[in-house]
C-alpha positions in Angstrom: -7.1 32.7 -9.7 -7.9 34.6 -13.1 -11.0 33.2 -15.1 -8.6 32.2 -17.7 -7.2 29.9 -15.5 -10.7 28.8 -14.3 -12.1 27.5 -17.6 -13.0 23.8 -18.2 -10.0 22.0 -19.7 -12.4 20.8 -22.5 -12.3 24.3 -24.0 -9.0 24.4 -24.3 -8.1 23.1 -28.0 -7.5 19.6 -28.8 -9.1 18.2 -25.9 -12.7 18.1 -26.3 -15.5 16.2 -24.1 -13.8 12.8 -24.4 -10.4 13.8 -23.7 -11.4 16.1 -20.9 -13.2 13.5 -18.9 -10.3 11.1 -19.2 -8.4 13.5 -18.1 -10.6 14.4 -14.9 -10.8 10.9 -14.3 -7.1 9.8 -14.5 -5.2 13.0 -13.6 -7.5 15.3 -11.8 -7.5 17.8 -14.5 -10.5 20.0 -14.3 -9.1 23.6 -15.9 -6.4 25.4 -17.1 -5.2 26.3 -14.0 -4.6 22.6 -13.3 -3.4 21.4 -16.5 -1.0 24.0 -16.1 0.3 22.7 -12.3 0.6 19.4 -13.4 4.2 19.3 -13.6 6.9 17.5 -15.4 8.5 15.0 -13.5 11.8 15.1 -15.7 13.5 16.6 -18.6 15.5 15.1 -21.6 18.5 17.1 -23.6 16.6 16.7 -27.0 20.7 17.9 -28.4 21.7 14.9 -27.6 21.4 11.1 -28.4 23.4 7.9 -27.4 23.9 5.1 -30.0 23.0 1.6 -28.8 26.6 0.3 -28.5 27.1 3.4 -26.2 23.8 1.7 -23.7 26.3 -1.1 -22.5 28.7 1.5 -20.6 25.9 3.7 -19.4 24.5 3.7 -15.7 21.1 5.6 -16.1 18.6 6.1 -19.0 19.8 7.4 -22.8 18.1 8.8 -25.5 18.2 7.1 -29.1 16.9 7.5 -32.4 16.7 4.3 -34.4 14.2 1.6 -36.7 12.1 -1.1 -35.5 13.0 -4.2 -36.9 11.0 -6.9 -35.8 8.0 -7.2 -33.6 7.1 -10.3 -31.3 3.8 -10.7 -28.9 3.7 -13.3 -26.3 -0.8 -14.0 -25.5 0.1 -17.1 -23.4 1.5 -18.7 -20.7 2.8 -16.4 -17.5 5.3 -14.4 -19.1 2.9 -12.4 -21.6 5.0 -9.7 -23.1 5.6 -8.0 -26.4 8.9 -7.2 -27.8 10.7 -5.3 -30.6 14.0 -5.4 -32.0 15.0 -1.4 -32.4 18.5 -0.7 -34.5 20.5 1.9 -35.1 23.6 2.1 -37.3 25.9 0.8 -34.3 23.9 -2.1 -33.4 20.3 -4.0 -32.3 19.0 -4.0 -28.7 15.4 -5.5 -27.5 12.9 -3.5 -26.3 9.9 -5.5 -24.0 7.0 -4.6 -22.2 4.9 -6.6 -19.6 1.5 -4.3 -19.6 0.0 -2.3 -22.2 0.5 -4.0 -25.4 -2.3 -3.3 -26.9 -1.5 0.3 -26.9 2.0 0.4 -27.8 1.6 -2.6 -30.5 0.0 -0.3 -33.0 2.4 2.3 -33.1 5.2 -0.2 -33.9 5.7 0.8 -37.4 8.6 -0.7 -39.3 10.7 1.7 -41.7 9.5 4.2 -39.7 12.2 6.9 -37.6 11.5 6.4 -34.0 13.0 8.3 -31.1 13.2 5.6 -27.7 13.9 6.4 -24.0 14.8 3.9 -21.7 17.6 2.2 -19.5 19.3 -1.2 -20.5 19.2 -3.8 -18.2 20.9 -6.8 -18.1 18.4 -10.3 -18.6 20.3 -13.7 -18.3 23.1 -13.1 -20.9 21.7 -10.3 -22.8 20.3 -6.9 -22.8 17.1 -5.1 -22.9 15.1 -2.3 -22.1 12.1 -3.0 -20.5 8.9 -0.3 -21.0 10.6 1.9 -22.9 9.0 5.1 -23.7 9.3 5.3 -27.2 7.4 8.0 -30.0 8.1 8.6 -33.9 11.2 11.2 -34.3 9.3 14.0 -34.7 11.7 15.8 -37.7 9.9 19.5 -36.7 10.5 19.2 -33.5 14.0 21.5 -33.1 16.5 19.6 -31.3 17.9 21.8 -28.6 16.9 22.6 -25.0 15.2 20.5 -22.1 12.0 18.5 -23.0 9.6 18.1 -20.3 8.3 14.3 -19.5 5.1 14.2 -18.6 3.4 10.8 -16.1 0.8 9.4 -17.8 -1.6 6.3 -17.8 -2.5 3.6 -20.6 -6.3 5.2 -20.8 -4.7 8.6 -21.7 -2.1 7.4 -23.8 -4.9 5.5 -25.9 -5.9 9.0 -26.6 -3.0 10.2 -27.7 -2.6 12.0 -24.4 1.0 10.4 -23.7 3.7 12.6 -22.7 4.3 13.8 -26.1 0.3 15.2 -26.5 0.2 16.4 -22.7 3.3 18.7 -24.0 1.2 19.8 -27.3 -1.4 20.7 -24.8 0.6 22.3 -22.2 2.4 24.3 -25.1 -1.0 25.4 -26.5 -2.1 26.9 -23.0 1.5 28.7 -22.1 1.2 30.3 -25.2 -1.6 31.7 -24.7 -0.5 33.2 -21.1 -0.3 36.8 -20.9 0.0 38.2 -17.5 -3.1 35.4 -16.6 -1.0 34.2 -13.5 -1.0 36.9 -10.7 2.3 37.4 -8.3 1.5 36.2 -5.1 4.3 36.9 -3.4 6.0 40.7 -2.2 8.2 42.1 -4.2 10.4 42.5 -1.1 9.9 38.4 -0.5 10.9 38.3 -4.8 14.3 40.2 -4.3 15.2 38.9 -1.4 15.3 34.8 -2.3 16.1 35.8 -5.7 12.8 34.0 -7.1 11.6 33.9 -10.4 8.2 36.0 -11.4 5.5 33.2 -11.0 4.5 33.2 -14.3 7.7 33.1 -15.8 8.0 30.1 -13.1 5.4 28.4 -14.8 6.5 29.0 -18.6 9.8 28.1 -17.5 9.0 24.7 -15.7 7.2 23.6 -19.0 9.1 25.1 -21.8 12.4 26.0 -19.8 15.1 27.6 -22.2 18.2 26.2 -20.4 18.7 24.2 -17.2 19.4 27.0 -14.7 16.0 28.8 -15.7 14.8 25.1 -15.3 16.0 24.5 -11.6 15.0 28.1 -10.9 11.6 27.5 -12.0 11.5 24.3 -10.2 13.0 26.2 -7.1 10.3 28.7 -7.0 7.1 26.5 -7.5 8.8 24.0 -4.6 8.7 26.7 -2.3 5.6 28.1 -2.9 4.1 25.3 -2.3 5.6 24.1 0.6 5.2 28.1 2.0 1.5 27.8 2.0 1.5 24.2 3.5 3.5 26.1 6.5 1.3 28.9 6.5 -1.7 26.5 6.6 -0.2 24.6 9.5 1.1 27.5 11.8 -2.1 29.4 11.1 -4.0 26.2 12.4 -2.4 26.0 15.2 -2.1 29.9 15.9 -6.4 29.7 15.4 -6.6 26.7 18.3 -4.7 28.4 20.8 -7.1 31.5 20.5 -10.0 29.5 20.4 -9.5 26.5 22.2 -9.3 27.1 25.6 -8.2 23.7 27.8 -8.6 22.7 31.2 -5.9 24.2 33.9 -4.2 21.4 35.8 -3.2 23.8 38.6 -1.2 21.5 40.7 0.6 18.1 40.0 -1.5 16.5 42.6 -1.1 14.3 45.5 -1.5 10.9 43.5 1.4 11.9 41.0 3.9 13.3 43.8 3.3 9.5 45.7 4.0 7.5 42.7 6.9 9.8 41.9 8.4 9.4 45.5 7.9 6.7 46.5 6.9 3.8 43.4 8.9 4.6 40.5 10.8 1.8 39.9 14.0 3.5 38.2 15.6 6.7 38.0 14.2 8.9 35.1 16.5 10.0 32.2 17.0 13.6 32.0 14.8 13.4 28.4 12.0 11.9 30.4 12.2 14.9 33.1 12.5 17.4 30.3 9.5 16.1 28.2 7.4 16.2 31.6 8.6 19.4 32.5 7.1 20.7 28.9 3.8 18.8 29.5 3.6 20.4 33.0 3.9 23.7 31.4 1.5 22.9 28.8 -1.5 22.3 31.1 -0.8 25.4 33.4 -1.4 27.2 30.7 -5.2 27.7 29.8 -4.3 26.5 26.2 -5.5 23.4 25.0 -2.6 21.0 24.5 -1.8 19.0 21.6 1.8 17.6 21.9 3.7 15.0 20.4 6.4 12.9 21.8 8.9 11.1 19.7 11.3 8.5 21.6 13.0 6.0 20.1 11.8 2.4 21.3 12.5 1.8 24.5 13.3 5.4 25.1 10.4 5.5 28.2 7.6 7.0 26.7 5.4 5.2 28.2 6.6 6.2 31.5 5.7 9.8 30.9 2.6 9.3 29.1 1.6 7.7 32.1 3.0 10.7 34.7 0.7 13.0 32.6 -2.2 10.3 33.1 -1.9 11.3 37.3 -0.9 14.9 36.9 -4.8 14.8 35.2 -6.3 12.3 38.1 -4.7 14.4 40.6 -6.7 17.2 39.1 -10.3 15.8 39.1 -9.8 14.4 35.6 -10.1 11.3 33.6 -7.6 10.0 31.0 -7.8 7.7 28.0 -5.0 5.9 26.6 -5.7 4.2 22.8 -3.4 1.8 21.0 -3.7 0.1 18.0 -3.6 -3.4 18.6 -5.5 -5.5 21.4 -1.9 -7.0 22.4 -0.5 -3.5 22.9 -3.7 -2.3 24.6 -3.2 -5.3 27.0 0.3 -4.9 27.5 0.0 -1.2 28.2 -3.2 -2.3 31.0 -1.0 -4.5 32.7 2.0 -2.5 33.1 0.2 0.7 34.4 -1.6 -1.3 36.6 1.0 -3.1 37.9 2.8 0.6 38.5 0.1 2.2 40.3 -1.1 -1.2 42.2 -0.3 1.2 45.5 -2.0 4.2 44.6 -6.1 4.6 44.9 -7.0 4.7 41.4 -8.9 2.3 39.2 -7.6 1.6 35.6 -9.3 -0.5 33.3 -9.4 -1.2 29.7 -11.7 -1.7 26.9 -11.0 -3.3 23.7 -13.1 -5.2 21.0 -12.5 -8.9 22.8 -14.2 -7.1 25.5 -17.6 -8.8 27.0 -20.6 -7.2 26.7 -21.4 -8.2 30.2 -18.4 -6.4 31.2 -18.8 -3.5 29.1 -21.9 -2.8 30.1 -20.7 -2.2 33.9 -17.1 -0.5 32.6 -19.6 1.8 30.3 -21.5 2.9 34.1 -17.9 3.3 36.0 -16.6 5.3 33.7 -19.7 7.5 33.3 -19.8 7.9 36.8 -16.0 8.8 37.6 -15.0 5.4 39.0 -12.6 4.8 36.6 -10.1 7.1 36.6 -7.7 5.8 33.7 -9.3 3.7 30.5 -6.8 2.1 28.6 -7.9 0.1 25.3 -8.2 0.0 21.1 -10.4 1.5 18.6 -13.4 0.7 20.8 -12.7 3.6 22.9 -14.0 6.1 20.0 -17.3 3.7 20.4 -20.7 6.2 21.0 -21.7 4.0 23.7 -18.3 5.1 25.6 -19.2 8.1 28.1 -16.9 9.7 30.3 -17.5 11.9 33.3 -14.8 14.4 32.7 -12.1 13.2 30.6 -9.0 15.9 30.4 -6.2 13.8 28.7 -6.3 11.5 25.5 -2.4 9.5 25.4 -2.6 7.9 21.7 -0.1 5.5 21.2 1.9 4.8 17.6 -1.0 7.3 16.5 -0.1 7.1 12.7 -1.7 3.7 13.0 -5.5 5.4 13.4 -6.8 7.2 10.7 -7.8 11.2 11.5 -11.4 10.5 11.7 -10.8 7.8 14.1 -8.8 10.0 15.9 -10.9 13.2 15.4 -13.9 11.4 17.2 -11.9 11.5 20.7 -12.0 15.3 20.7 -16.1 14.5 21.4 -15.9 12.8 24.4 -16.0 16.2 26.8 -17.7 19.0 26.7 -14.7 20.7 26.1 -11.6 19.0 24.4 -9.4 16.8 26.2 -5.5 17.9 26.4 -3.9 15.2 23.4 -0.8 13.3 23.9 0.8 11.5 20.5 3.5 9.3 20.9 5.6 7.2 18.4 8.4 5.1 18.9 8.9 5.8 14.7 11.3 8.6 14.4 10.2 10.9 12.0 12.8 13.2 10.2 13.0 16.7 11.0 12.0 17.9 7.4 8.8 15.7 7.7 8.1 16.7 11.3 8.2 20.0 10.6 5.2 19.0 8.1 3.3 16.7 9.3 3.1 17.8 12.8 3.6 21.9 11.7 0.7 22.2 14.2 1.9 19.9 17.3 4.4 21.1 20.0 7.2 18.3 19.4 9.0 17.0 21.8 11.9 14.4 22.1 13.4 11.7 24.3 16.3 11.5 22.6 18.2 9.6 25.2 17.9 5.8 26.5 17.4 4.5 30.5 20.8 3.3 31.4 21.6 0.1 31.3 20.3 -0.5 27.5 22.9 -2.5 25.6 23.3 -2.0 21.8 21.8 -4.4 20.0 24.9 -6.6 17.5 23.2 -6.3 14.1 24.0 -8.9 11.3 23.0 -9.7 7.5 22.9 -13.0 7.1 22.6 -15.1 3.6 20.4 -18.0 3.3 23.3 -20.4 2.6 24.5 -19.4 6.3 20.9 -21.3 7.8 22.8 -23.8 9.6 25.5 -21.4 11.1 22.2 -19.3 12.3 20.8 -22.1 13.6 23.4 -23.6 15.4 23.5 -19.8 16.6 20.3 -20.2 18.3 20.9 -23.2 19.9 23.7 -22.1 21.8 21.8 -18.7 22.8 18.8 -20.9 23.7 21.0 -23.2 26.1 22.1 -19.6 27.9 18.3 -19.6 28.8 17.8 -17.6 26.2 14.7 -16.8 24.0 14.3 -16.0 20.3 11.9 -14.3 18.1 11.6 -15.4 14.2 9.9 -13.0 12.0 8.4 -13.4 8.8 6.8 -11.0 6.4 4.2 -13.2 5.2 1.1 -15.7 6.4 0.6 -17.6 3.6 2.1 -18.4 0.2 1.9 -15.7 -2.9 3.1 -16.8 -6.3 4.4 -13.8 -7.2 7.4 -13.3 -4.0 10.1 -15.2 -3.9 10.7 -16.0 -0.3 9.9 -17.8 2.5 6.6 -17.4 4.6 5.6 -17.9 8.1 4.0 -21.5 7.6 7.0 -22.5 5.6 9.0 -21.2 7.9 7.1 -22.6 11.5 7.7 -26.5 9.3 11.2 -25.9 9.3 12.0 -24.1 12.4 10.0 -27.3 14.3 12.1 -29.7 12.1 15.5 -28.0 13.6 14.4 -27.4 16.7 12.1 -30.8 18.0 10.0 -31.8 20.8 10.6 -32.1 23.7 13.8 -30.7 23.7 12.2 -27.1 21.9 9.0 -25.1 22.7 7.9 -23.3 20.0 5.0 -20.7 20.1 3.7 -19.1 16.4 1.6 -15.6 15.8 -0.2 -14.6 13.2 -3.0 -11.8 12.3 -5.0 -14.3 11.4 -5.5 -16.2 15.0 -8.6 -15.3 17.2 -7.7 -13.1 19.7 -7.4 -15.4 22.4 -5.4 -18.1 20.3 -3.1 -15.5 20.1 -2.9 -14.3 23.5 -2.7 -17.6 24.7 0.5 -18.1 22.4 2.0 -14.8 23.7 1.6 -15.4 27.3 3.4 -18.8 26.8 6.3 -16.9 25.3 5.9 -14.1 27.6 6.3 -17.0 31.0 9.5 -18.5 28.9 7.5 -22.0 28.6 8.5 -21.0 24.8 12.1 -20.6 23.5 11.3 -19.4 20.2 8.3 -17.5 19.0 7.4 -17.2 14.8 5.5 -14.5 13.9 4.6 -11.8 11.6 4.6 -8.2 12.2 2.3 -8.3 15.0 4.8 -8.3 17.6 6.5 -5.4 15.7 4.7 -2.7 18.8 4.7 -3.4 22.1 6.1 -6.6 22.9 8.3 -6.8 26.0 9.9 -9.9 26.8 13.3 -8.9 28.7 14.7 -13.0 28.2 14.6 -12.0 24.5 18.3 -11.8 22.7 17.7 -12.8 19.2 15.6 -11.3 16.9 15.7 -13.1 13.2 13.8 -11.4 10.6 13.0 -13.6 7.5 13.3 -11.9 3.9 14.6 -8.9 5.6 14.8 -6.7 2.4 11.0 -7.0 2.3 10.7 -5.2 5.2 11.0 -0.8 5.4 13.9 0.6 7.4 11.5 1.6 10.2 10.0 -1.3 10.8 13.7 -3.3 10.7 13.9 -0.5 13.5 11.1 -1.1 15.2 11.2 -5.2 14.8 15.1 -5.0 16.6 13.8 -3.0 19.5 11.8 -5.9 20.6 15.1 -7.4 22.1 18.2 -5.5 24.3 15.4 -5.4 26.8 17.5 -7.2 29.6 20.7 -7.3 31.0 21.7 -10.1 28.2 23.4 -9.3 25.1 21.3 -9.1 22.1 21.0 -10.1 18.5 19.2 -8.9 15.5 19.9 -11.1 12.1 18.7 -10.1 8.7 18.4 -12.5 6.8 18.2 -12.3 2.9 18.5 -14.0 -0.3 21.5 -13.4 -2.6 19.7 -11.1 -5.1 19.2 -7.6 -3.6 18.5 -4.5 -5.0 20.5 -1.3 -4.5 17.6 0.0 -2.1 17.7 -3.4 -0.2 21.7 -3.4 0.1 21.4 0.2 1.5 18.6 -0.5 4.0 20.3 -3.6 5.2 23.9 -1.6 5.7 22.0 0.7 7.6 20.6 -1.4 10.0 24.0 -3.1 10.3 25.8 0.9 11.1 23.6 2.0 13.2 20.7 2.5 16.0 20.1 5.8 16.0 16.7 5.6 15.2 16.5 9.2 13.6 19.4 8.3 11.1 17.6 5.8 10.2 14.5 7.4 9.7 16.2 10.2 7.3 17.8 7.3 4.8 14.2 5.9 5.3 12.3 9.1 3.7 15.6 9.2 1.3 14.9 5.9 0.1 10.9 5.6 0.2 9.6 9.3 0.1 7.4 10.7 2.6 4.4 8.8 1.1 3.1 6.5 3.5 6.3 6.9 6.0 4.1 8.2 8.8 0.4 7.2 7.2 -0.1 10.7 6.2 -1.5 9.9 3.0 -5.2 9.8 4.5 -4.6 13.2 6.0 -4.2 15.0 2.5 -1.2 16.5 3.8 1.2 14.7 1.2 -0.5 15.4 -1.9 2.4 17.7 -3.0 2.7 18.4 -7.2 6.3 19.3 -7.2 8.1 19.1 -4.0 9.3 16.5 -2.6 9.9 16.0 1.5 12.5 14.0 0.7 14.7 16.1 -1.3 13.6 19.1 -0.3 14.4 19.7 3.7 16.1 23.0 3.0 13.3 24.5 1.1 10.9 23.2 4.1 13.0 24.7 6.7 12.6 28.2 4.6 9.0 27.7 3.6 8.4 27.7 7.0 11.2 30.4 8.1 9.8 33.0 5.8 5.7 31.9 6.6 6.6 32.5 10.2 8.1 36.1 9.9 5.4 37.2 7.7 2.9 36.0 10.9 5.2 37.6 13.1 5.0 40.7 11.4 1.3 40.1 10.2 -0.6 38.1 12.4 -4.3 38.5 10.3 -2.6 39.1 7.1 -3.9 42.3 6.6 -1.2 44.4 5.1 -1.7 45.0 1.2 1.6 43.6 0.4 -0.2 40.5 2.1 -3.7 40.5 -0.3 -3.0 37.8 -2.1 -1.0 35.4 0.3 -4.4 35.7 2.6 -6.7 35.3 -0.2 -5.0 31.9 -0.7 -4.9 31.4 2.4 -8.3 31.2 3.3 -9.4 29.3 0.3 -7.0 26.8 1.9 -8.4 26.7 5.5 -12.1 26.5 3.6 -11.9 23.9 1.8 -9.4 21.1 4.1 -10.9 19.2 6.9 -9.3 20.4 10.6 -7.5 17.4 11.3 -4.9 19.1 12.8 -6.6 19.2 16.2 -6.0 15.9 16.7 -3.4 14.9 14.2 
């Protein structure tokens, strides 16, 4: 980066100390370099303005020019708000904003021409436009061309740094661009996708002349920055396998061929053989591996998670398997050790409800070799926890621990132990492709025979008694039913019903003694609440309530009905993830969604696709559609989402040649070294310097 680019933003004109720090403090903005990559998030068509009687017909937001009228603020009571009646020469409409009065209040002039951007919504029996964005009609200002919107925050716009004076900035510093910005890229890489120059990227993205040099200039910043994201993550991963070496399992071992012969209690899918066949492969090969399996639930992952465990005891190895809740941790103890009750291996497992009586002698088996398999939470990562040789980490629904949680696993040998990921989320192949860039994926994309589908309905509140007449009649089959709510206790600001509401009611329909009703919350102790899952677990209850906590790793085969309360307060995946929790047995299954009447256009579209379909990777694409890669797969404490223009959601085909075109430029030039290649590897390494490594565990 040029020293242009590299001075303090509070040299740049119209800022000044007090600006600047705001803007370090709100957006991040240290120099020019940065003012000039924060990015518009939109554009407007300054030609062109609606009138307000044209607002009723339209469907998104329009752009007016008008008088303020009349001003109202509302100090008291729980609907605090300030309004203002805006006009035009076609009629009146209300403008109102909940927050940030103070702010916008004094720039409510009357008589005065203002220019307002917003989208009209209907309230009761009339219409308005809530937090409108909203500026005096600047008559210099030449109206033609796109306008670039910038995000701001109510500190900054105090400032006069709202959209408006980030553009007076932003147009200060392009102007003063001349040749500042360096190509990065080949010239051959330029012809070839037909990209803009960069700097003429970045004048265009600000100050574009039309909409095609507009979507260009979006196009080429998009895939720049997605390109070095891929270069970072194959790069990463092209470093580890140089570096570090892992332990060569050289056989599968007596203990794994007995279990596989002669105690597996069902025939494995040919998914399940595959994905154990690229394991197998994986520790043959002197490499160190880090591989992640994605099944949907009930898919078996377990199953071959655990075949990995014994390919690494058969070798003179330990393994650790961590899960991120005590009831999962337990459930996975018990089913392993039910499955290798034959074989001569000790499993265990550690967890924070743990003793310290009984850690204390777990802590000197497992130092000395005598357990062979550890199974347990968090408290696995504890210091005191020593292992003799461990050679294979299985975490399980590993988005749930954060990456220095994770991280500290690599520690417990000499050398690193091979990783195993698993989730039962699906994760979309634009978002795989980024978050795990540096993982060896593989899929069970197929389910054990015998799996029913699952009938999914939506379900209205006024249907309650149908529903619960519903779960009578699946209860007198001998049936058992889960009830799901998304809350524990009351909030005044959601509208629906929460899990001691919901117990009251259920226990109203369904009495003693003819009803047994078990309820599970985050906020029991530990045995409270193992105490009410085992009762559901032995069918002495027909109908557990809970919240989310039974959303991993419950298995109760009796199960046909799952309810979820206030279903469109719940994310696609976890409606996914809640449903899989029945169709566990040979009875057919259930899942109800049930909602109020009001939904919004996101809610209507999550519910319709949990009604079409199971596929657990459609759903997981409309699920990045509609919520963005965010939080999807908790990859916002990795640092790997921080993106300033592209978006994962939108932009799988630009991934998918980000990564095309980083690949054949390794292929070609493995260390970067050809001068074509200067700048790409002088990025590069800045990159690699200054993120954490989480990838080796990640």
């Amino acid at each position: 980066m040029s020293e242009f680019l590299n001075t303090p933003i509070e040299f740049l004109k119209g800022v000044g100390p007090l600006r600047a720090e705001l803007l370090k403090k709100e957006l991040s903005i240290f120099t020019f370099g940065d003012l000039l990559e924060y990015f518009p998030f939109r554009y407007v068509d300054r030609s062109h303005y609606n009138t307000v009687a044209e607002l009723f017909q339209l469907e998104g937001h329009a752009q007016m020019k008008g008088f303020i009228t009349d001003v109202k603020e509302v100090t008291t009571g729980r609907n605090k708000r300030l309004t203002a009646k805006f006009q035009d020469n076609t009629g009146v409409i209300e403008l109102v904003w909940f927050q940030g009065a103070k702010y916008i209040l004094p720039i409510l002039k009357k008589g005065i021409p203002f220019q307002v951007y917003g989208k009209a919504k209907l309230f009761g029996s009339s219409f308005n436009i809530p937090h409108p964005e909203i500026q005096e009609l600047d008559k210099t200002d030449p109206l033609k061309g796109l306008k670039a919107v910038y995000r701001s925050t109510e500190k900054l716009s105090s400032k006069g740094l709202h959209s408006k004076g980030l553009e007076k900035l932003t147009s200060t510093l392009v102007q003063s661009l001349n040749r500042h910005i360096v190509e990065i890229f080949p010239q051959s890489m330029i012809q070839e996708l037909g990209l803009l120059e960069r700097e003429t990227a970045v004048k265009q993205i600000h100050y574009p002349q039309n909409e095609e040099l507009a979507k260009r200039a979006s196009f080429r910043l998009k895939f720049e920055e997605l390109f070095f994201l891929q270069m970072e993550l194959l790069l990463r991963k092209q470093i580890a396998l140089s570096k570090d070496k892992g332990f060569i399992f050289t056989e599968v071992g007596d203990i794994f061929m007995n279990f596989y012969s002669n105690h597996l209690p069902f025939e494995l899918t040919n998914a399940q053989k595959r994905v154990v066949k690229e394991i197998r492969a994986d520790f043959r090969k002197g490499f160190h591996m880090n591989r992640l399996i994605q099944g949907d639930v009930g898919s078996g992952k377990t199953m071959v998670a655990l075949l990995a465990m014994l390919i690494a005891v058969g070798n003179g190895f330990q393994a650790a398997m961590m899960a991120p809740t005590e009831i999962l941790a337990q459930q996975h103890f018990e089913s392993i050790k039910e499955l290798v009750k034959d074989l001569s291996i000790r499993v265990e497992k550690l967890s924070g409800s743990s003793k310290k009586s009984q850690r204390k002698i777990l802590h000197e088996a497992l130092e000395n070799g005598e357990i062979h398999i550890l199974i347990g939470t968090h408290a696995l990562i504890e210091d005191p926890v020593i292992f003799k040789n461990l050679g294979l980490v299985v975490i399980d629904e590993q988005h749930r621990f954060g990456v220095a949680q994770r991280s500290k696993l690599w520690k417990k040998n000499v050398n690193p132990p091979h990783v195993l990921v698993m989730t039962a989320t699906p994760i979309p192949r634009t978002l795989a492709m980024t978050v795990y860039g540096d993982l060896d994926v593989s899929v069970i994309d197929e389910l054990p025979p015998g799996r029913k589908p699952i009938t999914t309905e939506h379900r209205f509140e006024n249907d309650r008694s149908l529903v619960f007449g519903f779960m009578k009649r699946e209860i007198a089959l001998g049936r058992q039913i889960y009830v799901v709510f998304p809350l524990i206790q009351e909030s005044e600001t959601l509208d629906y019903h929460n899990l001691e509401e919901g117990y009251e009611s259920i226990t109203r329909a369904f009495p003693l003694p003819d009803f047994q009703v078990s309820i599970v919350h985050g906020k029991l102790k530990p045995e409270v609440k193992a105490f009410e899952m085992n009762r559901f677990v032995e069918g002495k209850t027909q109908i557990m309530v809970a919240t989310t906590v039974i959303e991993v790793g419950v298995n109760v085969p009796n199960a046909s009905v799952m309810i979820i309360e206030s279903a469109e307060r719940f994310g696609l995946s976890q409606l996914h993830q809640l449903r899989g929790r029945v169709g566990r047995g040979a009875d057919k299954s259930y899942c109800l969604l049930m909602t109020g009447n009001k939904l919004s256009k996101e809610s209507k579209k999550r519910l319709e696709t949990m009604v079409r379909t199971q596929d657990g990777f459609e759903i997981a694409e409309v699920d990045l559609e509609l919520r963005g890669p965010g939080d999807l797969m908790g990859t916002q404490q990795s640092g790997i989402m921080e993106l300033k223009i592209a978006d994962l959601a939108k932009d799988g085909k630009i991934v998918a040649l980000s990564r095309e075109k980083a690949r054949e430029i390794l292929e070609k030039d493995t260390n970067l070294n050809l001068p074509e290649h200067q700048f790409i590897r002088e990025r590069v390494v800045k990159i690699l310097q200054e993120k954490p490594n989480w990838g080796k565990i990640s």
